[in-house]
C-alpha positions in Angstrom: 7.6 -8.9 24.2 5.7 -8.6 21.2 6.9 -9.9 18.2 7.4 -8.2 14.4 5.6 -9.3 11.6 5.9 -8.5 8.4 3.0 -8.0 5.3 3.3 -7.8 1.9 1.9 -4.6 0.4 1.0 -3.3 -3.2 2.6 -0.1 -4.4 2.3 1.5 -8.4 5.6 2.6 -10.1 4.5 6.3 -9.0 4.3 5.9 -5.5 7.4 3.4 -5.0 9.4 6.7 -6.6 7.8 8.4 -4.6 8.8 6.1 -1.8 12.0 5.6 -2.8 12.9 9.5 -2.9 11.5 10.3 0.5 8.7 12.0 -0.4 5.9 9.7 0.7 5.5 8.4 4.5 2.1 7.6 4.4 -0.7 5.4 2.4 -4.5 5.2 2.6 -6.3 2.0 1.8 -10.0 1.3 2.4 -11.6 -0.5 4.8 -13.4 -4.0 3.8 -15.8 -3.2 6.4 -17.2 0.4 6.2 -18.5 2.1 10.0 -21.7 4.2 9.9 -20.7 8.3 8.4 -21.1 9.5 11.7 -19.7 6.6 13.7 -16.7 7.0 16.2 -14.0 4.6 15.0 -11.1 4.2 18.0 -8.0 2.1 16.5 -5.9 0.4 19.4 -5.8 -3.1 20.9 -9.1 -4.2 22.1 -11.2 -7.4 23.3 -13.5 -8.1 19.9 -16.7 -9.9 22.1 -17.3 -13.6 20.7 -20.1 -15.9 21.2 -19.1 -18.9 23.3 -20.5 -23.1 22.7 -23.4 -21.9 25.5 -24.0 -18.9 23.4 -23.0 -16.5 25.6 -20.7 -13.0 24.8 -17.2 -13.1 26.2 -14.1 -10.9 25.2 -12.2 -12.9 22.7 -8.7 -13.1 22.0 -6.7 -9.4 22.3 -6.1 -7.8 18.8 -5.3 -4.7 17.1 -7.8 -2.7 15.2 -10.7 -0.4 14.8 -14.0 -0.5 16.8 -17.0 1.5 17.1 -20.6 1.6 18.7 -19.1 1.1 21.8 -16.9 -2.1 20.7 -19.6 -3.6 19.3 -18.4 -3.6 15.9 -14.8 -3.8 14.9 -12.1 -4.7 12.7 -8.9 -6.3 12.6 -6.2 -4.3 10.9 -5.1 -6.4 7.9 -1.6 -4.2 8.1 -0.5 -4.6 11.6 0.4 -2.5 14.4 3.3 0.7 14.9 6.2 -1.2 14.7 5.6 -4.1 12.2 6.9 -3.8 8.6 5.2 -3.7 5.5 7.3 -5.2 2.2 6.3 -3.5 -0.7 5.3 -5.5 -4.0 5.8 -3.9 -7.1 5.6 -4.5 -11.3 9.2 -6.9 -11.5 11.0 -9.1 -14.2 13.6 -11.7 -14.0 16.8 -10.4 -16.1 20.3 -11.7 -17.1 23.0 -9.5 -18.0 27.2 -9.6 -18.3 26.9 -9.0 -14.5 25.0 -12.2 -13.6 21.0 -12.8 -13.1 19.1 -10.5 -11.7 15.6 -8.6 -11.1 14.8 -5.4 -13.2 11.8 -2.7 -11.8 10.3 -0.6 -14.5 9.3 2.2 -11.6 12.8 3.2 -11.8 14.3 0.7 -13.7 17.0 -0.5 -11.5 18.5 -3.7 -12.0 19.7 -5.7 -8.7 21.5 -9.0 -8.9 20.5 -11.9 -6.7 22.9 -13.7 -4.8 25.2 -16.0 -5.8 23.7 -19.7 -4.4 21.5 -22.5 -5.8 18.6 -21.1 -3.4 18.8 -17.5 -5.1 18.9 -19.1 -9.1 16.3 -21.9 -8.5 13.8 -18.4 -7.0 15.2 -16.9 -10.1 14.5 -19.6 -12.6 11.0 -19.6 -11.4 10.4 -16.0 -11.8 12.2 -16.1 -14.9 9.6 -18.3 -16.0 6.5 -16.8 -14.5 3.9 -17.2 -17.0 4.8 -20.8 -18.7 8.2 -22.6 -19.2 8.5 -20.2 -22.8 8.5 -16.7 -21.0 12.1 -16.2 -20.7 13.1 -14.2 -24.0 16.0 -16.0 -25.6 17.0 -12.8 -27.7 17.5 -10.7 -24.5 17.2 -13.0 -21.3 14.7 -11.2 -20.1 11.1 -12.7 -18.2 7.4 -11.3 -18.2 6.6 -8.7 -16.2 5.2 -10.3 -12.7 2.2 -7.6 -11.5 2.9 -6.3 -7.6 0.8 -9.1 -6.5 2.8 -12.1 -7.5 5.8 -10.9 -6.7 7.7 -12.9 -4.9 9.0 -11.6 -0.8 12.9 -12.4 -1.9 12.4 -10.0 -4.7 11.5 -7.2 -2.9 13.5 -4.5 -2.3 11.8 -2.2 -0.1 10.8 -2.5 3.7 8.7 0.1 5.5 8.0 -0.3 9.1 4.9 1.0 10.6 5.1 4.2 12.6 0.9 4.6 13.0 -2.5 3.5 11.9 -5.3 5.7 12.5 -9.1 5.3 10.7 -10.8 8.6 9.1 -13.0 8.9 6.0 -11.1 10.1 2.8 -11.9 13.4 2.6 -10.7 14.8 6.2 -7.1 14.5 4.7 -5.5 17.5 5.5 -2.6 19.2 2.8 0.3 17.8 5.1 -1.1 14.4 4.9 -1.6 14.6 1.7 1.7 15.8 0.8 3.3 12.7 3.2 1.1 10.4 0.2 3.9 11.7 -2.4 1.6 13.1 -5.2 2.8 15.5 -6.7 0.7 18.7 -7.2 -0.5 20.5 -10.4 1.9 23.4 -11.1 -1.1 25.3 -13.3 -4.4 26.8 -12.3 -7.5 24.3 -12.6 -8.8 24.7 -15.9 -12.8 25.6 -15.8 -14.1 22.0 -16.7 -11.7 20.8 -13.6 -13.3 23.1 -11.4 -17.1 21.8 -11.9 -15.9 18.1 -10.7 -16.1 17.7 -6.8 -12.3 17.0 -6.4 -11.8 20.8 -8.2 -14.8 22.3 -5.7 -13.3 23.4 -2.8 -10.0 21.2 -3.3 -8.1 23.0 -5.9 -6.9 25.9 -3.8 -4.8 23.0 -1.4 -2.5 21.7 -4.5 -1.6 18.3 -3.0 -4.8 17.5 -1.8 -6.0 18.1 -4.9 -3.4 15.8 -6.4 -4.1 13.0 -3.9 -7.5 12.8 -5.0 -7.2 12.9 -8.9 -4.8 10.0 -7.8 -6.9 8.3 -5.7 -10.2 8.6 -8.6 -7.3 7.5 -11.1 -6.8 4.6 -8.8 -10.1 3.5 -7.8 -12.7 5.0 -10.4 -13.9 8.5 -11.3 -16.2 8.7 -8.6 -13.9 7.3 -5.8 -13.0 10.3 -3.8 -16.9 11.4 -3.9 -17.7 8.3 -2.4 -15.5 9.6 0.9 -15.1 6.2 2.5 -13.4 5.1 5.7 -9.9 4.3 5.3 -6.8 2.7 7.2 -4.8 6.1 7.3 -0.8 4.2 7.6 2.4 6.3 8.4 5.9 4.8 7.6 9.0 4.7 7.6 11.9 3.1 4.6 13.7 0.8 6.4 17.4 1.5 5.2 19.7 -2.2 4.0 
């Protein structure tokens, strides 16, 4: 029986709202490795072929991930398989209040007190102090903000658990998928300017596919979504305490 594992994953304050209110089930992120434009990616367990000591090919070790040219070319999925989980790192500070110690996210800002053993204050000492011995604010007993990718895996608060992984290039999202990535679409017409970029041409008219690829240049660079690349296409679900 196979067993779970569980990777850490970055989300911005948008999309963990977005997460946290049900409205987003699924998350692109692209490939390391890019396949050919036209190239026919399969994602499912497969043999990767190794070179042995005499230098011969042989099917390596099983794993779980996206092949093409025949299996000549693949990659491992850095996220995992359906069924593994997927803890979500997001912008966090260390905070004490009457209540007790606790951590504070700006997406939402919700406050949620740690537990009450030496373990759980030693983690919170350190986080309080992330960024030198002096970052813990006297005046309101409040820490730096840690970014999504130091935060630590006992200060998250949010588990998603992997329902399916799939390869495409950016652009075939349809307006249901796009919808599942929690953007949240323009509620006026494009102006003119908007329409001459290539996200406005021809994407406009589908309001959250429009959305997701503002987003996505917002994200990545002005000329992301242009750049259409191959990307790990995840579906999710929250995994309820």
């Amino acid at each position: 029986m196979k067993s779970i594992v569980e990777r850490p994953i970055p989300f911005k304050g948008e999309m963990v709202r977005a997460i946290l209110d049900g409205r987003k089930t699924q998350t692109r992120r692209i490939m390391k490795v890019q396949p050919w434009p036209d190239a026919l990616v399969t994602v499912e367990h497969y043999h990767p072929t190794v070179i042995d000591r005499h230098g011969d090919m042989q099917p390596g070790k099983e794993t779980f991930g996206a092949h093409w040219d025949d299996g000549e070319y693949g990659l491992k999925s850095p996220y995992g398989e359906p069924g593994d989980l997927l803890w979500v790192r997001e912008t966090c500070w260390a905070e004490s209040t009457f209540d007790g110690d606790g951590v504070r996210y700006p997406a939402d800002h919700v406050w949620r007190i740690i537990e009450n053993t030496q373990e759980a204050s030693e983690a919170w000492c350190k986080l309080a102090r992330y960024g030198g011995d002096a970052a813990l604010d006297n005046q309101t007993n409040t820490g730096m903000r840690v970014p999504p990718t130091h935060m630590p895996r006992w200060a998250s608060r949010i588990t998603l658990r992997i329902t399916d992984i799939r390869v495409e290039r950016l652009q075939d999202i349809s307006e249901d998928d796009a919808r599942a990535e929690g953007v949240t679409p323009a509620t006026e017409p494009p102006t003119a300017a908007a329409l001459m970029t290539a996200v406005g041409r021809g994407a406009w008219f589908m309001p959250h596919r429009g959305a997701f690829a503002n987003i996505w240049n917002k994200i990545n660079g002005p000329d992301a979504w242009d750049e259409n690349p191959w990307v790990w296409a995840i579906s999710f679900e929250r995994v309820k305490p």
